[in-house]
C-alpha positions as CSV (number, residue, x, y, z in Angstrom):
1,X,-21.9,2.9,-13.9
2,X,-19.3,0.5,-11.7
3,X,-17.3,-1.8,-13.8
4,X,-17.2,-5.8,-13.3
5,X,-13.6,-5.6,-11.4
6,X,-13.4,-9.6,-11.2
7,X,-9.3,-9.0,-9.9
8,X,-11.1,-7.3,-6.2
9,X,-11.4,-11.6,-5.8
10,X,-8.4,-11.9,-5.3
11,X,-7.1,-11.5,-1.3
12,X,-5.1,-9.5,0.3
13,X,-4.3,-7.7,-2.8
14,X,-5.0,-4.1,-4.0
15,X,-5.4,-3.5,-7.6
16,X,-4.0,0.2,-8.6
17,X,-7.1,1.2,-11.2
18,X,-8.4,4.2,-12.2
19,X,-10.7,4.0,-9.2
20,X,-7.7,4.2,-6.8
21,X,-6.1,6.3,-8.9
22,X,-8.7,9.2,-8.6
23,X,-8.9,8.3,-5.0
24,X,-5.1,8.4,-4.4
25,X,-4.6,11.2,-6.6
26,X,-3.4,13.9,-3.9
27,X,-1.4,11.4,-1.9
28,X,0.4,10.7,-4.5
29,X,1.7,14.0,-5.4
30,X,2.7,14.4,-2.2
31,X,4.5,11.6,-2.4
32,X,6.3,12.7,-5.9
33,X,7.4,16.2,-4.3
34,X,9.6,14.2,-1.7
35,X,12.0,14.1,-5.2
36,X,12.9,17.4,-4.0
37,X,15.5,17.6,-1.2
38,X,13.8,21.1,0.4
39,X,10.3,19.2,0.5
40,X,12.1,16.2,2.0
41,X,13.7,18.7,4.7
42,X,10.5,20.5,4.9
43,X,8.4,17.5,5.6
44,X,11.1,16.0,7.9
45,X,10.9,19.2,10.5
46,X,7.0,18.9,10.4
47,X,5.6,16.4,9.2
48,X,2.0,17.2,10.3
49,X,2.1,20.7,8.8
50,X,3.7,19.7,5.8
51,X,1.1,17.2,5.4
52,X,-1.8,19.6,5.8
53,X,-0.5,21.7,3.1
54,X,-2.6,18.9,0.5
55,X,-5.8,18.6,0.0
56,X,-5.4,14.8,0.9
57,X,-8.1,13.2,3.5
58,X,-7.1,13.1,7.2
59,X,-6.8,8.5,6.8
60,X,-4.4,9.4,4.2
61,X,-2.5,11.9,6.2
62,X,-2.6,9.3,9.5
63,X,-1.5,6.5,7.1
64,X,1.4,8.6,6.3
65,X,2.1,9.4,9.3
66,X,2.0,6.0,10.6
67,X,4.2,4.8,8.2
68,X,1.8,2.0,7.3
69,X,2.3,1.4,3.4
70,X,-0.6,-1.0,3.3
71,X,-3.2,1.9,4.6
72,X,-1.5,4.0,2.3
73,X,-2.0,1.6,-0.7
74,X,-6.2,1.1,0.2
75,X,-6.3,5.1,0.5
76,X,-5.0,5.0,-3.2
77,X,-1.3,4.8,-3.2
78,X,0.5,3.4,-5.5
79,X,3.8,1.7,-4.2
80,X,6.0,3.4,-7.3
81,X,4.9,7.1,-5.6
82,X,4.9,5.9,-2.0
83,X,8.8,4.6,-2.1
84,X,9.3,8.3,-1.6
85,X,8.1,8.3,2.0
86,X,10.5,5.4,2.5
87,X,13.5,6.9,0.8
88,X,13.2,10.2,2.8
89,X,13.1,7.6,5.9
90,X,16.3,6.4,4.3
91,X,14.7,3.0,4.0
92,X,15.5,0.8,0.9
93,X,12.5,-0.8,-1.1
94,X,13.5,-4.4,0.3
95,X,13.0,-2.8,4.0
96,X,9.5,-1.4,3.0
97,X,8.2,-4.7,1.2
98,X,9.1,-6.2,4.3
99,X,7.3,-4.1,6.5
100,X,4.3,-4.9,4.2
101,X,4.4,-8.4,4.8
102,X,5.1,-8.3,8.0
103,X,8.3,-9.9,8.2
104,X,11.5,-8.8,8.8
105,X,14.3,-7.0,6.0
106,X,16.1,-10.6,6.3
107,X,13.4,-12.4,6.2
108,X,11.9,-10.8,2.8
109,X,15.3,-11.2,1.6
110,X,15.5,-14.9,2.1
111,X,11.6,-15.5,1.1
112,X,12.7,-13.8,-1.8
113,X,15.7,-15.8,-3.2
114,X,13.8,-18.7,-2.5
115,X,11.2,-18.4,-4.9
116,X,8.6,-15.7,-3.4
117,X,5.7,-17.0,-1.4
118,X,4.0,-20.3,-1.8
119,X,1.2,-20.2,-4.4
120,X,-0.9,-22.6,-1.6
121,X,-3.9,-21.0,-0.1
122,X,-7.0,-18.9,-1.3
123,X,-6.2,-17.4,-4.5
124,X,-9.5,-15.8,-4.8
125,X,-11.7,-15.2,-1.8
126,X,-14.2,-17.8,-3.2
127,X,-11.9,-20.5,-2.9
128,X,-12.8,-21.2,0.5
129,X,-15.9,-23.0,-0.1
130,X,-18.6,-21.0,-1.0
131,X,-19.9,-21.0,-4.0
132,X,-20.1,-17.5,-5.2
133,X,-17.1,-15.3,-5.0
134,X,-17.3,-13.0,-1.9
135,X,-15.9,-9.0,-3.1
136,X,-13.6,-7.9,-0.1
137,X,-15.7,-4.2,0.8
138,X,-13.3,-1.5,-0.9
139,X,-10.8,-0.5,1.4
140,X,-10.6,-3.6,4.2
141,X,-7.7,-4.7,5.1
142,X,-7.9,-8.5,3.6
143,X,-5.6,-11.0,4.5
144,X,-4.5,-14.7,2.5
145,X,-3.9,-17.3,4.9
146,X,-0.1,-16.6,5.3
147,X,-1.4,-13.2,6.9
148,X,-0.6,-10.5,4.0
């Protein structure tokens, strides 16, 4: 039996539940054994063969391998396990939120210590008119109007 999830109203935005959780399970552990330096080195030499060592689906292995956080995140990612793929990148956390957004490190940066975004726009996706909330289908990629 589904549960009610009213917060999948919301847009652009992936709640990390139990549901994703499950779904992101094997991604995520390989995520948490780039704590070790030899998986780190291992993964770096081949990243494809290293990859195919978990039982993870081939999106999530292509999200990886893309480097595209935001596919990782709707293949059940969280963003606490996937910092790993940025830190053996030698990325900070500030270069991969930007990526995210779509913006650059300095432009986060600034974005940031002004406040975050603007809370204008759709907050929920049945903001824009209609008068039942529209559910975003699990896994699109939903966009607010700032385009994130």
């Amino acid at each position: 039996m589904a549960l009610d999830k009213p917060y999948k109203d919301i847009p652009g935005t992936i709640i990390f539940d139990a549901e994703q959780s499950r779904k992101g399970y094997w991604l995520n552990q390989f995520c948490m054994s780039l704590m070790k330096a030899e998986n780190r080195a291992r993964f770096k030499a081949d990243e494809r063969a290293y990859l195919d060592e978990w039982p993870m689906s081939e999106e999530q292995k292509q999200a990886v391998l893309a480097r595209d956080l935001n596919w990782c995140m709707r293949t059940g990612g969280n963003i606490y396990f996937l910092a790993k793929i940025g830190a053996t990148d030698g990325l900070s956390f500030q270069q991969m939120a930007g990526s995210m957004t779509g913006m650059t490190e300095q432009e986060y940066r600034d974005m940031m210590i002004h406040g975050g975004r603007s809370p204008e726009g759709n907050r929920y996706l049945g903001e824009d008119g209609d008068a039942q909330p529209q559910h975003q289908p699990q896994g699109a990629a939903g966009k607010n109007k700032e385009g994130a």
